[in-house]
GUZA-991447 format. One record per residue (C-alpha): residue number from 1; x, z negated, y negated. Coordinates in steps of 0.02 Angstrom, whole numbers. Example, Ala and Ser with C-alpha at 12.3 -4.5 7.8 and 13.67 -1.06 7.14 Angstrom:
+------+--------+--------+--------+
: resi :   east :     up :  north :
+------+--------+--------+--------+
:    1 :    615 :   -390 :    225 :
:    2 :    684 :   -357 :     53 :
+------+--------+--------+--------+
This chain:
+------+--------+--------+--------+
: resi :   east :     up :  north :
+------+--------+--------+--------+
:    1 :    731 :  -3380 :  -5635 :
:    2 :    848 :  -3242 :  -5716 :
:    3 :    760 :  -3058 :  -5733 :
:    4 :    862 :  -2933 :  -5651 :
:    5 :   1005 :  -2820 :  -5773 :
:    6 :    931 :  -2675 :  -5753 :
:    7 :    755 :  -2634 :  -5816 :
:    8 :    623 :  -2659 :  -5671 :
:    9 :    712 :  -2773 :  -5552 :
:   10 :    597 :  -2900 :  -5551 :
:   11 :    671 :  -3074 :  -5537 :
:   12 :    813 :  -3140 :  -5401 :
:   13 :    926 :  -3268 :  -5396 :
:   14 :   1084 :  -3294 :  -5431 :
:   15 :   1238 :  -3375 :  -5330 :
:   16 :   1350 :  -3319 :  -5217 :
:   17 :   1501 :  -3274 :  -5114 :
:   18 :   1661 :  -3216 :  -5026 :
:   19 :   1630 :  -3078 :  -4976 :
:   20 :   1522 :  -2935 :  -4958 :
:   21 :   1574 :  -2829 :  -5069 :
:   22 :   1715 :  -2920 :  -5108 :
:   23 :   1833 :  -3026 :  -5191 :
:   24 :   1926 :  -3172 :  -5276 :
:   25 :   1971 :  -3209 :  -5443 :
:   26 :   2173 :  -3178 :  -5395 :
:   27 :   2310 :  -3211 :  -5562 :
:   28 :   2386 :  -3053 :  -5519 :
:   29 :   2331 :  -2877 :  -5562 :
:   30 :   2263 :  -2796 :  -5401 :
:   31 :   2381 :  -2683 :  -5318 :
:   32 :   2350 :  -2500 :  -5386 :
:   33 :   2375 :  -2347 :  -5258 :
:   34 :   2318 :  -2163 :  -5215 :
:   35 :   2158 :  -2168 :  -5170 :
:   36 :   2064 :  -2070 :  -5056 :
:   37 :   1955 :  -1900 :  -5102 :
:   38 :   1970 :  -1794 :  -5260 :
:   39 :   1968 :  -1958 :  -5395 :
:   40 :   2139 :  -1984 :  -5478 :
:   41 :   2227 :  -2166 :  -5433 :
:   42 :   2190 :  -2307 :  -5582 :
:   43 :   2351 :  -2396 :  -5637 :
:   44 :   2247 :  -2567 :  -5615 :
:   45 :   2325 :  -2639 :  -5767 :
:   46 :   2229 :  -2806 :  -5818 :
:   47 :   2151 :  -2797 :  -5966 :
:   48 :   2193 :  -2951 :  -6072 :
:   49 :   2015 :  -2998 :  -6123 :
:   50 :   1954 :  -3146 :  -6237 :
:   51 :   1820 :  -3161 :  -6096 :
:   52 :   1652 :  -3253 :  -6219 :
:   53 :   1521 :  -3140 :  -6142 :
:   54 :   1433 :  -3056 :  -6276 :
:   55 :   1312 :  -2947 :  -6304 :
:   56 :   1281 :  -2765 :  -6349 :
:   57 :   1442 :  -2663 :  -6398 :
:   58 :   1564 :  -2787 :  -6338 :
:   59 :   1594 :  -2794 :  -6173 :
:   60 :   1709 :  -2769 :  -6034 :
:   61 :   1688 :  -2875 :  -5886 :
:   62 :   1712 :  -2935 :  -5712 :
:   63 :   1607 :  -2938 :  -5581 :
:   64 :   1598 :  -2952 :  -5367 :
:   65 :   1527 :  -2808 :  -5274 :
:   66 :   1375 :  -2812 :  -5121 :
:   67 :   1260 :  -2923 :  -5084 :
:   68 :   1256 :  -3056 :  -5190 :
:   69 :   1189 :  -3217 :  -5214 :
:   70 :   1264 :  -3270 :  -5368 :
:   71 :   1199 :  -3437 :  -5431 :
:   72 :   1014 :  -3443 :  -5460 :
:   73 :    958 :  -3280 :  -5484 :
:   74 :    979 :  -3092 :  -5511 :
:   75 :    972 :  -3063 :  -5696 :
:   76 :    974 :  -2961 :  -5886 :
:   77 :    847 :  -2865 :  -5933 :
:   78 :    711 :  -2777 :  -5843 :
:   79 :    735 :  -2618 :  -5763 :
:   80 :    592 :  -2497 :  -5744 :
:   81 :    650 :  -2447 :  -5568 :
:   82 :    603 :  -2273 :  -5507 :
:   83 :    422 :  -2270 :  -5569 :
:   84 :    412 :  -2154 :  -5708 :
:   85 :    605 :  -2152 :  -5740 :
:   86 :    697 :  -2007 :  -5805 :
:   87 :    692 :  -1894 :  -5643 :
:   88 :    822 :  -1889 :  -5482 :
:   89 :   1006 :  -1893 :  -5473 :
:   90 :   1045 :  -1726 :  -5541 :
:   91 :   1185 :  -1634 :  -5428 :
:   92 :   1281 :  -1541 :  -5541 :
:   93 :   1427 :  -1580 :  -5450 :
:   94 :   1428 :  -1759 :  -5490 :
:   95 :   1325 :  -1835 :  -5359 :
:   96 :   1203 :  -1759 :  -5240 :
:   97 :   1169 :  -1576 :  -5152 :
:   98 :   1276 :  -1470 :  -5185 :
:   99 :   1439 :  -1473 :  -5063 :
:  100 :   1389 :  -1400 :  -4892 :
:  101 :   1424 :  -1535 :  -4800 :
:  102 :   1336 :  -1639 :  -4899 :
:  103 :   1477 :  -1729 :  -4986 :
:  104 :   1468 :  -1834 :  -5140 :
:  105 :   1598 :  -1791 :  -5274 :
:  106 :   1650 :  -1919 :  -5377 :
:  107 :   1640 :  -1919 :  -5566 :
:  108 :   1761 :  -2008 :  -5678 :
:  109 :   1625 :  -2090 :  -5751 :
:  110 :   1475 :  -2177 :  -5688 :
:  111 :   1346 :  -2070 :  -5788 :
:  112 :   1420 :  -1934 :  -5697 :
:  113 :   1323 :  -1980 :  -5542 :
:  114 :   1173 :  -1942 :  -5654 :
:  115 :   1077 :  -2111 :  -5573 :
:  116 :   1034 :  -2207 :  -5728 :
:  117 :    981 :  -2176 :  -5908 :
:  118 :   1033 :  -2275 :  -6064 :
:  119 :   1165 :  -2409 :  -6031 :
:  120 :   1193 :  -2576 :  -6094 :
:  121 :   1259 :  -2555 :  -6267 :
:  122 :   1064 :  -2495 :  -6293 :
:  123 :    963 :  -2598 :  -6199 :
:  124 :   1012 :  -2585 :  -6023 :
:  125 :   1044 :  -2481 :  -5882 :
:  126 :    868 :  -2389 :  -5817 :
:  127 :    861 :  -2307 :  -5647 :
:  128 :    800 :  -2130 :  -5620 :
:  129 :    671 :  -2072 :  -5539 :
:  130 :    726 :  -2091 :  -5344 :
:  131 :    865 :  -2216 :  -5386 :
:  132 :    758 :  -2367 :  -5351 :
:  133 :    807 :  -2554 :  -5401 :
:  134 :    788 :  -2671 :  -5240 :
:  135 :    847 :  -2864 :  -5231 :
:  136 :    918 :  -2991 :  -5089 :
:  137 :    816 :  -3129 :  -5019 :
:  138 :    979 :  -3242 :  -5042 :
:  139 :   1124 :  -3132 :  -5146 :
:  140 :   1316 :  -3162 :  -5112 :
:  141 :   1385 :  -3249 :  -5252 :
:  142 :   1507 :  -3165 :  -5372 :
:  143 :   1561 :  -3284 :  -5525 :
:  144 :   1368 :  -3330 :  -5578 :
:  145 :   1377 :  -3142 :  -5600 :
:  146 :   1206 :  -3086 :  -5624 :
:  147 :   1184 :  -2925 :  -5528 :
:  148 :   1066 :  -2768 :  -5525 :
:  149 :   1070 :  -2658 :  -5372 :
:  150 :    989 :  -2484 :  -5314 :
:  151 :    980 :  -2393 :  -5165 :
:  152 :    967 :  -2182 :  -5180 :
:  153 :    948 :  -2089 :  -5028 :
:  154 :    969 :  -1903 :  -5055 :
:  155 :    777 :  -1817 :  -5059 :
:  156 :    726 :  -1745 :  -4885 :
:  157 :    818 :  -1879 :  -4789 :
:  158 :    755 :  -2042 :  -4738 :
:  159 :    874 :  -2222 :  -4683 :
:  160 :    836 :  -2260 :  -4525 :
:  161 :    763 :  -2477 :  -4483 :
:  162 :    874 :  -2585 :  -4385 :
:  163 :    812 :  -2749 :  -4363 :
:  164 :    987 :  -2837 :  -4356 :
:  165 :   1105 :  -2715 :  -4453 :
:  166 :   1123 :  -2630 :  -4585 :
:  167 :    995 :  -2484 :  -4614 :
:  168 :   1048 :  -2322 :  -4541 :
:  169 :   1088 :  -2251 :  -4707 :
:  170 :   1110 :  -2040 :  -4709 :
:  171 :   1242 :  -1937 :  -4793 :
:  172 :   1224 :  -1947 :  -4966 :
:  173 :   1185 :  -2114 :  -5009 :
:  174 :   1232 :  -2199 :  -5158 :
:  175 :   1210 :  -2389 :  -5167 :
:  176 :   1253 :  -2482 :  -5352 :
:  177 :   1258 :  -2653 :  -5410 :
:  178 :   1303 :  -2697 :  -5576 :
:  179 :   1385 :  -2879 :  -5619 :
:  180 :   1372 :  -2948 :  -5782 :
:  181 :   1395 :  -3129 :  -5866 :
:  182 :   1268 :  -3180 :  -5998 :
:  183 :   1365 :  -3303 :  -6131 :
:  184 :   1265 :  -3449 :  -6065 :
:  185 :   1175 :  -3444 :  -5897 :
:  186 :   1013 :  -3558 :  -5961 :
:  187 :    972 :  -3394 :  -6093 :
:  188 :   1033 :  -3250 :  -5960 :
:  189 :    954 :  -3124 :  -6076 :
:  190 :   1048 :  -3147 :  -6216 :
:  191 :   1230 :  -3102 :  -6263 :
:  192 :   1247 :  -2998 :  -6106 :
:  193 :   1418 :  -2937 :  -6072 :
:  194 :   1429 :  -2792 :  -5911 :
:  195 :   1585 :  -2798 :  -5821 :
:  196 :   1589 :  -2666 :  -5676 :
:  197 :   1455 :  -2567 :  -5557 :
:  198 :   1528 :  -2519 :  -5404 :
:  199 :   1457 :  -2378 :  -5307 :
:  200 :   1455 :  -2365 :  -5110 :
:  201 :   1458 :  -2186 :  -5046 :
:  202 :   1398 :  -2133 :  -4883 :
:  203 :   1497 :  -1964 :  -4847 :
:  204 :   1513 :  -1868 :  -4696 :
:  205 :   1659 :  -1978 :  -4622 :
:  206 :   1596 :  -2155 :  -4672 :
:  207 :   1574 :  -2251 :  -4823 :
:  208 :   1686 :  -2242 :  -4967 :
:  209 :   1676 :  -2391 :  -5119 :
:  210 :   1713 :  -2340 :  -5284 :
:  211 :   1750 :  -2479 :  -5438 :
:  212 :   1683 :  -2427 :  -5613 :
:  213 :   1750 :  -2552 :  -5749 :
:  214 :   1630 :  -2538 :  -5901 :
:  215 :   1696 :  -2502 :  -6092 :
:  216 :   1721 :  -2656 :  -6242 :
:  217 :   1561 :  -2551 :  -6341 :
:  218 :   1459 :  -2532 :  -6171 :
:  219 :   1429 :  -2357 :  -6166 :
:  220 :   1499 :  -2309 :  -6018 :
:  221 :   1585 :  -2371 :  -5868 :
:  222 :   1745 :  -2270 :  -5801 :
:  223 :   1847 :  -2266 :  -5623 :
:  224 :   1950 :  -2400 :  -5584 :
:  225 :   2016 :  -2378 :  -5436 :
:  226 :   2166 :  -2485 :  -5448 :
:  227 :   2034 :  -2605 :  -5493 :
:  228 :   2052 :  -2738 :  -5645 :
:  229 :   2091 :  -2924 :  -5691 :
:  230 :   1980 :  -2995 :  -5839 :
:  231 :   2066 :  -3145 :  -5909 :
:  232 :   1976 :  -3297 :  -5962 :
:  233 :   1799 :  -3247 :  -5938 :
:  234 :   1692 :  -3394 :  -6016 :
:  235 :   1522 :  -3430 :  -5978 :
:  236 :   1413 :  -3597 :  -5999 :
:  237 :   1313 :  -3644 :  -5820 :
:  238 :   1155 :  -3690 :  -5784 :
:  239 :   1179 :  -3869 :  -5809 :
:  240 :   1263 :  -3850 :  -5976 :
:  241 :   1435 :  -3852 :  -5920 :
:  242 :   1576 :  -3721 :  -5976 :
:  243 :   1666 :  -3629 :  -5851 :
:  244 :   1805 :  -3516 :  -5891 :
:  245 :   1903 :  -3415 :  -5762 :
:  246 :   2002 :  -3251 :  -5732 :
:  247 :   1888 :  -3125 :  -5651 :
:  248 :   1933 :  -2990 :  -5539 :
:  249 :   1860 :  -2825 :  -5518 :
:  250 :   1924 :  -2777 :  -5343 :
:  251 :   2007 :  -2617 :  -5321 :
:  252 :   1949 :  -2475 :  -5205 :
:  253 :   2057 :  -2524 :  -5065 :
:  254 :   2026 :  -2696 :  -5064 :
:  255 :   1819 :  -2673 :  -5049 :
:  256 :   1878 :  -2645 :  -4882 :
:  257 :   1936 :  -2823 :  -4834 :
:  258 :   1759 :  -2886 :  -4825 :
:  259 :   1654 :  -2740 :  -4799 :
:  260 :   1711 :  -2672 :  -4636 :
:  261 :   1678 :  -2688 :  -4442 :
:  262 :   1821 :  -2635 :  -4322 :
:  263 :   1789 :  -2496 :  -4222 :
:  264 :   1847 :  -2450 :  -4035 :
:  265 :   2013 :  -2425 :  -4096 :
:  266 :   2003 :  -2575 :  -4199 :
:  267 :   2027 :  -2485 :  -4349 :
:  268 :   1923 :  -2555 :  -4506 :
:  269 :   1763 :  -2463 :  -4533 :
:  270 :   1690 :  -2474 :  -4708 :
:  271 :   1494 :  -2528 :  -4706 :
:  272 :   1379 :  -2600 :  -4844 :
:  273 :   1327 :  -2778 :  -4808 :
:  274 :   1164 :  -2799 :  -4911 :
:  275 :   1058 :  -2677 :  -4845 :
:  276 :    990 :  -2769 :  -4692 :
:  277 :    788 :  -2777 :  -4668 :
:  278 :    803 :  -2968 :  -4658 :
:  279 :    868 :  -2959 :  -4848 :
:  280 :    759 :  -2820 :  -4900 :
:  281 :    609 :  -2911 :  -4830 :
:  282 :    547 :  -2978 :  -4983 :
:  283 :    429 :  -2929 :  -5130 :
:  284 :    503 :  -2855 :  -5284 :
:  285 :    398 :  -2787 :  -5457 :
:  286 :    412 :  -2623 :  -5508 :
:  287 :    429 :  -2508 :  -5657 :
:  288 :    251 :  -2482 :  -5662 :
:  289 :    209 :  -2661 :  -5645 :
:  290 :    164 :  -2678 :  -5464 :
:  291 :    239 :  -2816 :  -5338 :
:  292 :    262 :  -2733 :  -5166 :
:  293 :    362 :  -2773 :  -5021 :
:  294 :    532 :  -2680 :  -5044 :
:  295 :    532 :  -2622 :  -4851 :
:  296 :    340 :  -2541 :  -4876 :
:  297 :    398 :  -2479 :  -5051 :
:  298 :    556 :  -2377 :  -4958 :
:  299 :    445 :  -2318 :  -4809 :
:  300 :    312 :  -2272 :  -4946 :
:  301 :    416 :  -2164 :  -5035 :
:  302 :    481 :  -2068 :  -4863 :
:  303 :    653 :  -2173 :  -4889 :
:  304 :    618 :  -2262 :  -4732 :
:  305 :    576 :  -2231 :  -4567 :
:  306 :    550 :  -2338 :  -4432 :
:  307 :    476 :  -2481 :  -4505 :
:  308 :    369 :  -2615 :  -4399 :
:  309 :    241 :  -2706 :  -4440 :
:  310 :    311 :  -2833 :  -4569 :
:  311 :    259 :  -2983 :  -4449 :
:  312 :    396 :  -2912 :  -4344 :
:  313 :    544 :  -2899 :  -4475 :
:  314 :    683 :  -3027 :  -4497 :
:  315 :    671 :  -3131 :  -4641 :
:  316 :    816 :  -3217 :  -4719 :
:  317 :    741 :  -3360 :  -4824 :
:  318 :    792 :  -3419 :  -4993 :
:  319 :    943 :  -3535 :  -4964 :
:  320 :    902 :  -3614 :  -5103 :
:  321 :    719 :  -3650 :  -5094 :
:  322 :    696 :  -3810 :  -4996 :
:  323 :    518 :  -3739 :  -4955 :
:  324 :    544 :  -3577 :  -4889 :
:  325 :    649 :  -3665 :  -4737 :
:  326 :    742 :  -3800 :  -4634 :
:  327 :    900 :  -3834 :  -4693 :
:  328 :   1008 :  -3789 :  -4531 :
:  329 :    910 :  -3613 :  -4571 :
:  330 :    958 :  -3622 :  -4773 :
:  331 :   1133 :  -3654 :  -4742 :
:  332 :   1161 :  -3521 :  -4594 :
:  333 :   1075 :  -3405 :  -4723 :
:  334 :   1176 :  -3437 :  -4841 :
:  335 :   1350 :  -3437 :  -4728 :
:  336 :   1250 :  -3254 :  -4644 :
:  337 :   1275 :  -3185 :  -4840 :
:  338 :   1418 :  -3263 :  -4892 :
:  339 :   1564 :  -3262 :  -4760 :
:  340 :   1487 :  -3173 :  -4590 :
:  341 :   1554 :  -3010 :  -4679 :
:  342 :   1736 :  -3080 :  -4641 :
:  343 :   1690 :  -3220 :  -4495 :
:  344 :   1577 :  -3100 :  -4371 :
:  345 :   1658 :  -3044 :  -4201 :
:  346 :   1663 :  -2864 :  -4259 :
:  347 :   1780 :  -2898 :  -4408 :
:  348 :   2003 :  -2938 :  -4426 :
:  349 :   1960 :  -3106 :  -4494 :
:  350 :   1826 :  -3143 :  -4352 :
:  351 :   1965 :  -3070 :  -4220 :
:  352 :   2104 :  -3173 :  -4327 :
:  353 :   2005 :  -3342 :  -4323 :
:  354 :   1869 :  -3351 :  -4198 :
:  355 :   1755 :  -3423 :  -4315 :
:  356 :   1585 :  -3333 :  -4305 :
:  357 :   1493 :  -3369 :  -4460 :
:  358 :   1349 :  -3229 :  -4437 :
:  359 :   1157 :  -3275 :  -4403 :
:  360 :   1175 :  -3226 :  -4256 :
:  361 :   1317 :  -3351 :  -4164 :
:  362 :   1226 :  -3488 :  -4083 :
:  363 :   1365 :  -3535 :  -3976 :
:  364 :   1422 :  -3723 :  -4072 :
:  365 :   1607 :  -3718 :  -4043 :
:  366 :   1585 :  -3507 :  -4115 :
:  367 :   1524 :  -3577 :  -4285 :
:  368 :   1652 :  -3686 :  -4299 :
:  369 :   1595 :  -3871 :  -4230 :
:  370 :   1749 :  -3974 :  -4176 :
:  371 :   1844 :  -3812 :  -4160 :
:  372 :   2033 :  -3821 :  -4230 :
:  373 :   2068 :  -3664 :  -4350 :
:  374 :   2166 :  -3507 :  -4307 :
:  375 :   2243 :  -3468 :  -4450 :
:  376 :   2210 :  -3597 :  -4591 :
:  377 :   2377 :  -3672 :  -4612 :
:  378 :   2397 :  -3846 :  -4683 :
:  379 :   2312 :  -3937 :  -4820 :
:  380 :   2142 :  -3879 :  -4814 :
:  381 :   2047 :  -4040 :  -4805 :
:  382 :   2051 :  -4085 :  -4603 :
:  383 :   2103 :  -4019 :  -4441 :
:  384 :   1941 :  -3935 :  -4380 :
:  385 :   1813 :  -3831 :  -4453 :
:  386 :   1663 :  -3937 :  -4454 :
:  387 :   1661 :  -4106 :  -4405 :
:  388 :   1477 :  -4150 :  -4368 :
:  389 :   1437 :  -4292 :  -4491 :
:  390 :   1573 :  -4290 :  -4598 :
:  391 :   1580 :  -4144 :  -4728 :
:  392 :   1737 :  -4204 :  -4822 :
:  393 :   1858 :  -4171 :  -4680 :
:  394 :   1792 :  -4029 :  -4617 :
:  395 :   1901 :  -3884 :  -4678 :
:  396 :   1729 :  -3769 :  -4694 :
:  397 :   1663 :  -3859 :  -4835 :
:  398 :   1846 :  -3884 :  -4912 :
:  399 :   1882 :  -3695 :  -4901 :
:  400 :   1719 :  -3666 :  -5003 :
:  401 :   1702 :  -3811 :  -5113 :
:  402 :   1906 :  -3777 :  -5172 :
:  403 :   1956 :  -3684 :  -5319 :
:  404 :   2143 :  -3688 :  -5268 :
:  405 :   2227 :  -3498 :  -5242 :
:  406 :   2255 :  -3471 :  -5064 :
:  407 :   2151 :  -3605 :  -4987 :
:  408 :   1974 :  -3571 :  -5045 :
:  409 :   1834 :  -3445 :  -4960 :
:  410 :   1814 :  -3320 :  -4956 :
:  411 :   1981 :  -3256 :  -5017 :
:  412 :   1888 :  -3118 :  -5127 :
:  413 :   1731 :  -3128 :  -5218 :
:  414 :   1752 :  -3305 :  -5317 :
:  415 :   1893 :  -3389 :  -5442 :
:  416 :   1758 :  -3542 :  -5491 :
:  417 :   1662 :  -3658 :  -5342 :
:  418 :   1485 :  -3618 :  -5313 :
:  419 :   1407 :  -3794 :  -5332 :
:  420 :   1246 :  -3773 :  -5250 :
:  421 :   1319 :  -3675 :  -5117 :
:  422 :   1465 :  -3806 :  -5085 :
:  423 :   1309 :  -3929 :  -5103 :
:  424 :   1193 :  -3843 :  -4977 :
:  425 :   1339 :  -3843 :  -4836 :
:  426 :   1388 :  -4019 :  -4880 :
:  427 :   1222 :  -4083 :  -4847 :
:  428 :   1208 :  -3963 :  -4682 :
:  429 :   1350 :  -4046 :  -4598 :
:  430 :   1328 :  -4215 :  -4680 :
:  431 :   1142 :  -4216 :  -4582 :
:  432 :   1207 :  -4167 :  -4423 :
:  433 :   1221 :  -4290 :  -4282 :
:  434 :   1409 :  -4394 :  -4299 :
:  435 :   1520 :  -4329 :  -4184 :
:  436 :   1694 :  -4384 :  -4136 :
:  437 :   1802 :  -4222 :  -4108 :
:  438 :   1956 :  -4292 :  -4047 :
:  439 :   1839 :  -4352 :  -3875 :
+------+--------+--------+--------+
């Protein structure tokens, strides 16, 4: 198991994908544009990188943004969370109190928001004091990004428990996760290279997502709104293989492709994906060396209100642990983090395709079973989603065990296959009962 990048995040896995946050490994430099708010629009020109991770001043990186599995574990070095960090977000017009409404302004620079001290180029990233690390039971993947993530909810206000969606976050939030690539995923603590944090903002009319793409010496990470293309990231897997790929750090607009619901109007709605209690509800070790539940530790702290008993709070298993669950639950779990951000009846591509990938969709034909696509196009391994019994033409697995541009899921998030994820759906369909679909 990888620690987590930041200091106190306790251990999490890494894996993976498509979506929640965002976003694929594309050739092309994202599009750049005006963005939104008082932050000045980011050319988005691709950096051309040599892409060997490495450690300590060099860096410069890619990374996916929300949820994350990524391929094993959350990882880099310890983080000492908010115990006896180096005091609350300060305001000073970077990010807190301040604007009447409550509004965030956003910094050019990610120390601006005044929720870590230190960064990478001297040991890591440490949260302040109210900024406090958290992990997912099952992460989206990003790469085999190893990710760090924190939740700050402004002091005096509290997120509200939902026991199906996201946590009724308040004005003022700030949620980060950091992606970085270690040189060789078997020694994640070594030759560390950070790529990006991206920082969700919850201001007075919604959620806003803001890219920073971190410096070659690892001192600081700056706005990138335009977002960025890192060519030929390298990295050696878990099983001793070398990967190498073009990694995209998604810009601003396009966060919005995977994390958004459509309203009334059926206008896109930007939302975290993460956050949810049956993610949270796990056990994570803290800065001052305790394991708690993460849930408890919030409502502890007066960050959470609301809270049941934990007997009555979703889990969401480890997709990856044959122990912790069935395998029909393991691979849902793992489809829930992955693609339900995209394939859920609430969002365009759910609308597009009427394929309902959430944990939620029990209806068979809804989560794809003998059900031709709605918008797949040709070539993409069959003619119906899932074919019960036969995972290699069923265009599900295709879509997520391809690495060709414009046919693999999700469309954002991923430029390399996620083998244990493409393994875990593979064997879901595989062991279901054969079914002719052309009856």
């Amino acid at each position: 198991m990888r620690k987590p990048l930041i200091p106190g995040l306790g251990l999490a896995a890494v894996l993976l994908t498509a979506a929640l946050a965002s976003c694929s490994g594309g050739e092309d430099p994202p599009p750049s544009g005006a963005d939104a708010g008082n932050t000045p629009p980011d050319a988005g020109t691709p950096p051309v990188d040599g892409g060997t991770p490495d450690a300590g001043g060099d860096a410069g990186g890619d990374a996916g943004m929300d949820a994350g599995v990524d391929a094993g574990g959350d990882s880099g070095i310890p983080d000492a969370g908010e115990d006896g960090d180096a005091g609350t977000p300060d305001g000073g017009g970077d990010a807190g109190p301040g604007v009447p409404d409550g509004s965030v302004v956003i910094p050019n620079s990610l120390s601006g928001f005044g929720l870590f001290t230190g960064s990478p180029a001297d040991g890591g990233l440490k949260p302040v004091a109210g900024n406090v690390p958290y992990e997912l039971t099952t992460p989206l993947f990003s790469d085999y990004a190893v990710k760090s993530r924190t939740l700050h909810v402004p002091p005096g206000k509290a997120a509200g428990y939902h026991a199906r969606d996201v946590l009724d976050l308040p004005v003022g939030t700030l949620i980060t996760k950091t992606f970085a690539f270690p040189a060789d995923l078997r020694e994640p603590d070594k030759d560390v290279r950070v790529i990006e944090t991206r920082v969700l903002v919850r201001q007075p009319g919604g959620w806003e997502a803001y890219p920073y793409f971190w410096n070659e010496a690892q001192t600081e990470a700056t706005l990138a709104n335009g977002g960025r293309v890192v060519r030929d990231v390298q990295l050696i897997d878990e099983q001793g293989v070398t990967r190498k790929f073009d990694y995209l750090v998604p810009s601003k607009n396009q966060c919005l492709k995977c994390h958004h619901v459509l309203d009334g109007a059926q206008n896109q709605v930007m939302v975290p994906i993460g956050v949810k209690a049956r993610y949270l509800n796990r056990e994570h070790t803290y800065g001052d060396g305790q394991t708690r539940n993460q849930l408890q530790h919030l409502a502890g702290l007066g960050m959470l209100t609301g809270l049941p008993p934990l007997p009555e709070v979703p889990h969401a298993p480890d997709a990856f642990d044959s122990e912790a669950a069935d395998l029909d639950t393991r691979a849902r779990t793992y489809l829930d983090i992955n693609c339900a951000h995209c394939h859920n009846p609430k969002s365009q591509a759910g609308e597009t395709s009427r394929l309902f990938l959430d944990i939620a969709t029990m209806d068979k034909f809804s989560l794809g079973i003998c059900k031709r696509p709605g918008s797949a196009g040709s070539g993409v391994g069959g003619e119906f989603d899932i074919v019960p019994g036969s995972p290699s033409v069923s265009i599900l697995w295709y879509r997520l065990n391809t690495e060709e541009s414009g046919k693999m899921m999700p469309e954002l998030g991923r430029a390399i296959r996620h083998d244990q994820g493409s393994q875990l759906i593979f064997d879901w369909i595989d062991a279901m009962p054969d079914r002719s679909c052309e009856e």
